[in-house]
C-alpha positions in Angstrom: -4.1 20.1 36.5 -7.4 20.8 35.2 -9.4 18.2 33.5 -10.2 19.6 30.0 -14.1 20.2 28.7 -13.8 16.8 25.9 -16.6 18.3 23.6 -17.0 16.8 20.2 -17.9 20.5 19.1 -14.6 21.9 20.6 -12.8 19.2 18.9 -14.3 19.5 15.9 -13.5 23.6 16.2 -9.8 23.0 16.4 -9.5 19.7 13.8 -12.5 20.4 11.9 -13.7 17.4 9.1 -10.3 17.7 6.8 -9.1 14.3 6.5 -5.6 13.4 4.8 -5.9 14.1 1.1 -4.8 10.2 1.0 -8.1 9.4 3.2 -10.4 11.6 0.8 -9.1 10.0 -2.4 -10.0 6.6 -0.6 -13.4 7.8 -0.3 -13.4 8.2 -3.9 -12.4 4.7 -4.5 -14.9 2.8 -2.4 -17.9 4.8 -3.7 -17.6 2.4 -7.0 -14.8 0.1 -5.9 -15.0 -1.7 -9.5 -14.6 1.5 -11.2 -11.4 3.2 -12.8 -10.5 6.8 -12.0 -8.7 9.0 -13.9 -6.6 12.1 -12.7 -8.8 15.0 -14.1 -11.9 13.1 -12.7 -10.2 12.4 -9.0 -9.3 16.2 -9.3 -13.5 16.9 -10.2 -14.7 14.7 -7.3 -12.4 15.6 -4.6 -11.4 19.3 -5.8 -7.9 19.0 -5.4 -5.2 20.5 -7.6 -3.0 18.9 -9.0 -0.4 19.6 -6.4 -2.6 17.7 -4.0 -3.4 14.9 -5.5 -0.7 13.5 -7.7 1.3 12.6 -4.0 -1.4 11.1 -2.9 -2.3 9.1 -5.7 2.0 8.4 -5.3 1.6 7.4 -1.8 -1.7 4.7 -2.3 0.6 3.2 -5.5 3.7 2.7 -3.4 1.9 0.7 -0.7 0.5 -0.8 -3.1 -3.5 -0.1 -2.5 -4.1 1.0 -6.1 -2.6 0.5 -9.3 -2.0 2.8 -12.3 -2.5 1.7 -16.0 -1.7 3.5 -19.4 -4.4 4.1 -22.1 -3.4 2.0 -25.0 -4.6 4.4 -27.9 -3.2 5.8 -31.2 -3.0 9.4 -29.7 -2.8 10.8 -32.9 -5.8 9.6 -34.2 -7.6 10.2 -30.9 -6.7 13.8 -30.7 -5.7 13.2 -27.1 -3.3 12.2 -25.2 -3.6 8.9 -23.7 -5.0 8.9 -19.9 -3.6 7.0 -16.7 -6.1 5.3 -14.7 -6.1 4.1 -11.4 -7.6 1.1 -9.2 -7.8 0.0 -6.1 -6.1 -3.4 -5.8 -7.6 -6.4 -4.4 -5.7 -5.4 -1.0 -5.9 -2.1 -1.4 -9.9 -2.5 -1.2 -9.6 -4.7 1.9 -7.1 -2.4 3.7 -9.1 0.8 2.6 -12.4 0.1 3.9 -11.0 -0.7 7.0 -9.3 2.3 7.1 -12.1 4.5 6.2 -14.6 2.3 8.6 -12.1 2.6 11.6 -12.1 6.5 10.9 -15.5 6.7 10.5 -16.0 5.1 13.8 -13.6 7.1 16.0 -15.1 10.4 14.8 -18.9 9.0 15.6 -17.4 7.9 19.0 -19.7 10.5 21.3 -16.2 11.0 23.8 -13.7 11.1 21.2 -10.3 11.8 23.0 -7.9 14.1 21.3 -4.8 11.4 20.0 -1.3 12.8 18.8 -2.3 10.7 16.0 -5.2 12.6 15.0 -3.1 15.6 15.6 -0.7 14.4 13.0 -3.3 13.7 10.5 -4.9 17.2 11.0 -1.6 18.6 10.3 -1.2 16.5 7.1 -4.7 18.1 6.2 -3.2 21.5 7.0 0.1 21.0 5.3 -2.1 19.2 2.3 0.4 16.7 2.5 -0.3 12.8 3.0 2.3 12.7 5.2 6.1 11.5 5.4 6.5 9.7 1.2 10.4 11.0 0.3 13.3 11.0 1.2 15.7 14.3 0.9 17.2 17.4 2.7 13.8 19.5 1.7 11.3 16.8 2.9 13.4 16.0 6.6 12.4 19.7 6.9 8.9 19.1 5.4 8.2 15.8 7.9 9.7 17.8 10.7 7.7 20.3 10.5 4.5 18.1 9.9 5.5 16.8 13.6 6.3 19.8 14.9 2.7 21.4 14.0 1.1 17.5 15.2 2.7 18.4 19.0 1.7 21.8 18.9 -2.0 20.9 17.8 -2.3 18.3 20.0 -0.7 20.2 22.9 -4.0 22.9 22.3 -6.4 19.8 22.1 -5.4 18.9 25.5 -5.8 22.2 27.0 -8.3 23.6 24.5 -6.2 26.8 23.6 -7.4 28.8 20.7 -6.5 28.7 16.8 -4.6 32.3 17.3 -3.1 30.6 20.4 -1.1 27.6 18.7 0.2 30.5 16.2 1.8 32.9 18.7 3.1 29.5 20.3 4.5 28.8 16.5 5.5 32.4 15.8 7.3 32.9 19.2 8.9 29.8 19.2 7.4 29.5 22.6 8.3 26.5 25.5 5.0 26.9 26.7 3.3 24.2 25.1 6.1 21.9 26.5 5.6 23.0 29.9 1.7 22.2 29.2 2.4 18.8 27.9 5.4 18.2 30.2 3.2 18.6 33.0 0.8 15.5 31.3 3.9 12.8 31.2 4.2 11.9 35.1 2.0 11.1 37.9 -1.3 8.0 37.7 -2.9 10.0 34.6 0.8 10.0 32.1 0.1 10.2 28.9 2.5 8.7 26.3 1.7 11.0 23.3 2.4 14.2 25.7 5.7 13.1 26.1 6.3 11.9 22.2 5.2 15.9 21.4 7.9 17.0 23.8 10.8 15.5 22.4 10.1 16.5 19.1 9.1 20.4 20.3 12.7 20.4 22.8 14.6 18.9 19.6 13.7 21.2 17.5 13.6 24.5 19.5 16.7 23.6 21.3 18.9 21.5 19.3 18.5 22.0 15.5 20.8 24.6 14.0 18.7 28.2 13.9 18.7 28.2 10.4 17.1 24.9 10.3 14.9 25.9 12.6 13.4 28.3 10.7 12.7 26.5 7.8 10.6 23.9 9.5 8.9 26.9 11.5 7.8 28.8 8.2 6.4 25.5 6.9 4.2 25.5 10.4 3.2 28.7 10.0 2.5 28.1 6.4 0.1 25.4 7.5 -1.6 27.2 10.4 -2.7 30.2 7.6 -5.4 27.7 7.0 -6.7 26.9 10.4 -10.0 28.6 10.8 -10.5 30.6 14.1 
């Protein structure tokens, strides 16, 4: 097997700086921790739509890390309607700088190792998605997918194919990034998160109904449209 070139540069090529749109908002919070945030401001700093971040401002309030709070205004007589801030909670601050440290960290880390973890976070970024939050028919496809674009990703980390690469792999419904990854889960060297990526890649390209399979495959190739070359 060859013994990939572990480059920050290439690494950075393939997963470039997009963090979780969870992660980014984050940031926003623990520039003034103190400091309440409204929607249209959060949408200013961080340049999301709407779309983007409303489910991740849904995600950080259902674990809990920040809290959202009704203006209390006549809206009449302010010619407005009222606002809905948001703050980080007391454990939400704790938890979110260590989250945002840790990360910091591991990307300063000069022989940063390609993880199926950071795969799945890069696909979140791709998907602009903060990852698995509902429950439903449409979102098993939607989490699916997000895992079936996290083994393909990390299956090109760890043999440093090419952008265009992973999308004939998605496009073709190709077996060949099993085989790559397959060959990574035996022998002194096995590597857990190569075999995690296969069983998600064989159950979906083998087992699940066609039709299901091709909804979770657009939503992959939907995602790789914004990986840059």
């Amino acid at each position: 097997m060859n013994t990939p070139n572990w480059t920050p540069d290439w690494w950075r090529r393939l997963f470039g700086a997009a963090e979780p749109p969870h992660i980014q908002v984050l940031r926003v919070f623990l520039a003034d921790p103190d400091r309440p945030r409204f929607g249209y401001d959060l949408m200013q700093t961080t340049r999301f739509p709407s779309g983007r971040l409303y489910p991740a401002l849904a995600r950080l309030k259902r674990d809990a890390w920040i809290t959202g709070t009704w203006e209390d205004i006549n809206e009449d007589e302010a010619g407005r309607p009222a606002r809905r801030s948001y703050r980080l909670t007391a454990a939400g601050r704790v938890h979110a700088r260590a989250l945002v440290d840790a990360r910091d960290a591991a990307a300063a880390a000069p022989d940063q190792r390609p993880t199926l973890e950071a795969a799945r976070n890069r696909a979140d970024a791709l998907m602009g998605r903060p990852g698995p939050d509902a429950d439903g028919y449409a979102d098993a496809f939607t989490d699916t997918a997000r895992e079936v674009l996290a083994a393909l990703l990390y299956a090109a980390a760890v043999t440093e194919a090419d952008p265009e690469q992973v999308r004939r792999w998605a496009s073709t419904y190709s077996l060949e990034p099993y085989e790559l990854l397959r060959a990574r889960t035996s022998g002194e060297a096995e590597d857990p998160d190569a075999r995690t990526a296969c069983i998600e890649l064989l159950r979906v390209y083998q087992q699940m109904p066609d039709r299901s399979r091709s909804a979770v495959m657009m939503q992959v190739a939907a995602a790789l449209d914004n990986l840059k070359n």
